[in-house]
DOROKE-619718 format. One record per residue (C-alpha): x negated, y negated, z; residue in three letters. Coordinates in steps of 0.2 Angstrom, whole numbers, padded with zeros to 4 digits, always signed. Each point is the difference from the previous one (the first is absolute). Layout:
N
XYZAla
...
This chain:
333
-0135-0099+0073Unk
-0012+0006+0011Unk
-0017+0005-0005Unk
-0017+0006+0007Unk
-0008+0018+0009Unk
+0013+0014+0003Unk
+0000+0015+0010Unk
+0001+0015-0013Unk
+0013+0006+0014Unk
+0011-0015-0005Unk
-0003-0003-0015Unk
+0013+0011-0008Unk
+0009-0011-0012Unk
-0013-0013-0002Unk
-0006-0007-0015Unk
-0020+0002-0004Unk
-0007-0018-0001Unk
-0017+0009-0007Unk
-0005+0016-0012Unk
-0009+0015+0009Unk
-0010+0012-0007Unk
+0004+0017+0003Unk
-0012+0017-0004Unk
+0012+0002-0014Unk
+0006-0017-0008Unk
+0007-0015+0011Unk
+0013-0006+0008Unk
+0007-0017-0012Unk
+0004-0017+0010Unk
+0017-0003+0000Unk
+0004+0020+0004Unk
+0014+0002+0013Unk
-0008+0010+0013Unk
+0010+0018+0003Unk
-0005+0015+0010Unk
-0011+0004-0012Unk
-0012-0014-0004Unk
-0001-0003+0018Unk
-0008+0019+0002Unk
-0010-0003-0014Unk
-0006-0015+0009Unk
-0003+0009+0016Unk
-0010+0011-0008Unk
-0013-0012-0005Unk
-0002-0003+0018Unk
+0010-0016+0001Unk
+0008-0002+0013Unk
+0010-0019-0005Unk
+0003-0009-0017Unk
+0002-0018-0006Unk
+0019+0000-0004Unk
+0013-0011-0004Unk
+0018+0002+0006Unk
+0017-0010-0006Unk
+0011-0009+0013Unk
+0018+0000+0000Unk
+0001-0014-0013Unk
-0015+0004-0010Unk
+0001+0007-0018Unk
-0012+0011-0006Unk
-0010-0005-0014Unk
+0007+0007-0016Unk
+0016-0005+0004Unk
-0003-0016+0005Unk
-0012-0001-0016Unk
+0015+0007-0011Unk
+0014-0011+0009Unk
-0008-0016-0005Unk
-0006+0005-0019Unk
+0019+0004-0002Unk
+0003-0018+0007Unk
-0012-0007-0012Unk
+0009+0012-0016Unk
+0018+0003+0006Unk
+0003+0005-0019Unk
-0016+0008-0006Unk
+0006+0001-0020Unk
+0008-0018-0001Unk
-0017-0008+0008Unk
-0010+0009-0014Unk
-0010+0010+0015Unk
-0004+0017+0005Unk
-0004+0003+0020Unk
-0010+0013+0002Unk
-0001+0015+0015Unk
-0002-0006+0017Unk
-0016+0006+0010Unk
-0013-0005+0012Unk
+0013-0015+0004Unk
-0002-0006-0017Unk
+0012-0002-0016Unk
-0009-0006-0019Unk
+0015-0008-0011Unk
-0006+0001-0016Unk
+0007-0007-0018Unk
+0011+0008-0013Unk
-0004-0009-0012Unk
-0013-0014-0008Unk
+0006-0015+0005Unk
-0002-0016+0015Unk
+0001+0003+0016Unk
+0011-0011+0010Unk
-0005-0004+0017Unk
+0011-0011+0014Unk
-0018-0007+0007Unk
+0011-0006+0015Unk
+0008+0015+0005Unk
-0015+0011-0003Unk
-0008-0013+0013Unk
+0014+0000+0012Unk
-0001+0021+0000Unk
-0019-0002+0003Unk
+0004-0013+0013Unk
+0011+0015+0012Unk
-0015+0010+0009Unk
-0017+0003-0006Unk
+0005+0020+0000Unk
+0012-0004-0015Unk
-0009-0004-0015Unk
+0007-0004-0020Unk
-0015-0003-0012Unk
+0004-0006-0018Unk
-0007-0003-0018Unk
-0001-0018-0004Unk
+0016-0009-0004Unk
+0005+0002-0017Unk
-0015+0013-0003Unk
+0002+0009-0017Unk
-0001+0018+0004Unk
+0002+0017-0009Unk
+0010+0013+0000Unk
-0002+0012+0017Unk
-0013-0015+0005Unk
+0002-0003+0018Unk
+0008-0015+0004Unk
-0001+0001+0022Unk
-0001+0007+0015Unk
+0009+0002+0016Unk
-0012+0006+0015Unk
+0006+0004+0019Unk
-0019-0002+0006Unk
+0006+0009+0019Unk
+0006+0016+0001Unk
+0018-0006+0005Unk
+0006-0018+0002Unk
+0016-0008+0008Unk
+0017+0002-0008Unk
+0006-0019+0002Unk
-0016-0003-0010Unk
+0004+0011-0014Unk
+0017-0007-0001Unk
-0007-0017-0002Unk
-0014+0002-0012Unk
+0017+0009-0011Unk
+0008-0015+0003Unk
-0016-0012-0005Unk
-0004+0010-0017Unk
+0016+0004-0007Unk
-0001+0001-0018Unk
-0015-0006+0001Unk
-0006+0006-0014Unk
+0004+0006-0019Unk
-0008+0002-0017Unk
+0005-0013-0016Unk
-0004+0013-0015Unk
-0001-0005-0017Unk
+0015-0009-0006Unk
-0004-0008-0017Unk
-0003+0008-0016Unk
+0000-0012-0012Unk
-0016-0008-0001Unk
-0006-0012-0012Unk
-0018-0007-0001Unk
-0004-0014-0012Unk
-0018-0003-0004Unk
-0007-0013-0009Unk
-0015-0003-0010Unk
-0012-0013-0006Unk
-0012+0002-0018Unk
-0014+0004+0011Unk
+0008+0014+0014Unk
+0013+0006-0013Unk
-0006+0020+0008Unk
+0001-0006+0020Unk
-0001+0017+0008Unk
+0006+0003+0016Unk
+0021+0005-0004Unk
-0007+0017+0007Unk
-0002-0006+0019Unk
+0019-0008-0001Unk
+0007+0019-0008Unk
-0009+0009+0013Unk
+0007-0012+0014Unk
+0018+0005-0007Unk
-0007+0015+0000Unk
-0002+0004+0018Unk
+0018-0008+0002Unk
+0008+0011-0013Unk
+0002-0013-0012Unk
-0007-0004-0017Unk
+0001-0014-0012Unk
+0015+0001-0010Unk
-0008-0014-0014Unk
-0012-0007-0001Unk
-0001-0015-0011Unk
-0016-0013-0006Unk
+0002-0020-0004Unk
-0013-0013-0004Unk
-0005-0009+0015Unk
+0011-0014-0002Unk
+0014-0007+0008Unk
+0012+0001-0014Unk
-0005+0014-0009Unk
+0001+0009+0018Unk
+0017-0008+0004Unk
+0006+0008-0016Unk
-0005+0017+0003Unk
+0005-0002+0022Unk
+0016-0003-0011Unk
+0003+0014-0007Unk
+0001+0011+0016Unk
+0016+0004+0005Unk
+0003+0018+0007Unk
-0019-0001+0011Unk
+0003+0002+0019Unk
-0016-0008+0004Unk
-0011-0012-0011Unk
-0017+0003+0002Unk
-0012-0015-0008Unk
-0018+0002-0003Unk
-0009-0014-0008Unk
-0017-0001-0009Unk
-0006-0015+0010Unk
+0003-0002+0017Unk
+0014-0011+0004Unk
-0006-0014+0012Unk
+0013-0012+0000Unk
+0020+0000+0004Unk
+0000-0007-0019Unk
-0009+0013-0008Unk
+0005+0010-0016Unk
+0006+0015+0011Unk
+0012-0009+0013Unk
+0005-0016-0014Unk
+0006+0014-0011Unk
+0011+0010+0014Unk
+0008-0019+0003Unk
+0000-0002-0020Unk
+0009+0016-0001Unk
+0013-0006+0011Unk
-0005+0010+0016Unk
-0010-0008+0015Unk
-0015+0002+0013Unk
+0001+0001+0016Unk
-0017+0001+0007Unk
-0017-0003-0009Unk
-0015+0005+0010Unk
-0001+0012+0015Unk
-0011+0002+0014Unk
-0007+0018-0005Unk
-0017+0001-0007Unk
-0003+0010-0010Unk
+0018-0007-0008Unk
+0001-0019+0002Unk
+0004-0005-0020Unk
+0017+0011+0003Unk
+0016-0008-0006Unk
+0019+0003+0008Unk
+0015-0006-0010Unk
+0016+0008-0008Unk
+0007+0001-0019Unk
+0018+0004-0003Unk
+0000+0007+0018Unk
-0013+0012-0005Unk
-0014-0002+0011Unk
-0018-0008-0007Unk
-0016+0003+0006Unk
-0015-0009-0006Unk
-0014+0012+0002Unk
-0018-0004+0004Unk
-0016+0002-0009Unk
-0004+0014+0015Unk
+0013+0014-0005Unk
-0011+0004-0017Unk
-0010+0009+0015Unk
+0008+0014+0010Unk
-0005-0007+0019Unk
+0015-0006+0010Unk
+0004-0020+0000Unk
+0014-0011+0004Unk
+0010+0006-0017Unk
+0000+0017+0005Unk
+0010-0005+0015Unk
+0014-0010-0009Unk
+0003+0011-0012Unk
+0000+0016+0012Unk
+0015-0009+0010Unk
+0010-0005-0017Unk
-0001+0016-0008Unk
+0005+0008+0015Unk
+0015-0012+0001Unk
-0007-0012+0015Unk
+0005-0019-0002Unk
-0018-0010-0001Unk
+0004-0019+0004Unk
-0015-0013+0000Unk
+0000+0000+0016Unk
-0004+0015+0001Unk
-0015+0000-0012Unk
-0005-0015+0014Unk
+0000+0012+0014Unk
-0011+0013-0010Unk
-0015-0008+0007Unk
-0005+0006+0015Unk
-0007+0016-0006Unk
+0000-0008-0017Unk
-0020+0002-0001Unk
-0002+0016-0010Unk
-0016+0010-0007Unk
-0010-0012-0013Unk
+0000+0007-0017Unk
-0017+0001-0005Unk
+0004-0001-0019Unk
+0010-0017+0003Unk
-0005-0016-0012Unk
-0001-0013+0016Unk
-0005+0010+0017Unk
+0006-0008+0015Unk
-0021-0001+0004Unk
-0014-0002-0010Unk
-0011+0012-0001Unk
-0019-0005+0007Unk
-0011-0002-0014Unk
């Protein structure tokens, strides 16, 4: 692409690099100058413009923008995501739905990594987003940019990227109580949570806090897609009343502990292959913690492994919450 000062005599064809004010209006960037914008130039007494013109191989912006947002959705409905019109060499996909957005880090690196004139810009992976929230960007930062380099970016970000909506409906959270919290508040924050995913509770049941009497009622679940557990007293050990009674039960845990904070007393296991999550004391308030990210990915039918709670940590250290029992700092007296 070549690009710099053009006579207005040969600039026919040309795209404008920058906008031009005019008696009446302006002439927009990115217009393709005809026979007519180049008079209406002239007769602001210019005699040459800053322009931009494509070589044989180049593409133009918006089709190079478009061409790679196809790439990165070849199949808008079955990837959950909408791609918006092209324009100013830039395409918005957007979400259908609520849901998770999955994103191939690796490829969206790899399309980065083609020429600095092609860029893809992303949620986090696994961001929770709403419905018609964006989800990323593809931007052509030149006016036009070579072919083979389009092709390749295509090639680098193919199905990059696609949203996980809600899957489960069947929710089930177990809360137990002690003599002196038998009214914990807070079940409030986990409903609007589901909320915001489309889900709600579909029981929601209460146990003494103690082992067998909350093995008996983890028992008694049977038709619950996802067990949610929210105990009166923190769990602080793998042998605690919440994760004994999931083993007592006859299910199992996977993972105790997570490298999130806000969200480190979180619990990972499984009951007659339903999936269990031992909830934190942090979820009775509505700012985001680890917990939030685990059950965002099951509900919206993601597998989460212990390892993968293990790699949550780099970015793991979320907002404080101020109304916590044990802040992660004293406060100065």
């Amino acid at each position: 692409m070549q690009f710099g000062p053009v006579p207005l005599s040969e600039a026919e064809g040309a795209i404008l690099a920058h906008s031009v004010a005019l008696p009446e209006g302006r002439l927009r960037k990115g217009c393709i100058l005809g026979r007519k914008e180049i008079a209406q130039l002239q007769a602001t007494g210019r005699t040459e413009v800053i322009a931009a013109r494509l070589g044989a191989d180049d593409m133009h912006e918006d089709e190079a923008a478009l061409a790679i947002a196809r790439a990165l959705v070849p199949d808008p409905q079955a990837a959950g995501l909408d791609l918006r019109p092209v324009g100013t060499g830039r395409v918005n996909l957007h979400a259908r739905a609520a849901g998770v957005v999955e994103v191939r880090s690796d490829q969206v690196n790899a399309l980065n990594a083609v020429d600095p004139m092609i860029t893809l810009a992303t949620v986090p992976r696994c961001q929770r987003v709403g419905a018609g929230e964006m989800v990323a960007t593809v931007k052509i930062i030149a006016y036009g940019v070579a072919a083979p380099d389009v092709a390749a970016a295509c090639r680098a970000g193919t199905q990059a990227l696609r949203l996980c909506p809600a899957r489960i409906g069947r929710i089930t959270l177990v809360e137990t109580h002690t003599d002196s919290n038998s009214k914990v508040l807070g079940v409030d924050a986990i409903t609007n949570r589901l909320a915001a995913l489309g889900a709600n509770l579909a029981t929601h049941l209460h146990s003494p806090h103690r082992e067998a009497d909350l093995a008996a009622t983890l028992a008694t679940v049977t038709d619950a897609e996802l067990i949610l557990i929210l105990t009166a007293s923190a769990t602080s050990d793998l042998h605690d009343v919440a994760p004994a009674a999931v083993r007592k039960a006859g299910g199992t845990v996977d993972r105790f502990g997570m490298p999130v904070d806000p969200g480190n007393l979180l619990f990972l296991g499984s009951l007659n292959g339903i999936p269990v999550i031992g909830l934190p004391g942090c979820v009775r308030s509505p700012a985001l913690n680890g917990a939030d990210w685990v059950m965002e990915r099951l509900i919206c039918g993601m597998a989460v492994t212990a390892a993968d709670i293990a790699a949550m940590g780099v970015g793991g250290l979320l907002k404080e919450i101020p109304t916590r029992g044990r802040l992660r700092e004293a406060k100065p007296e």
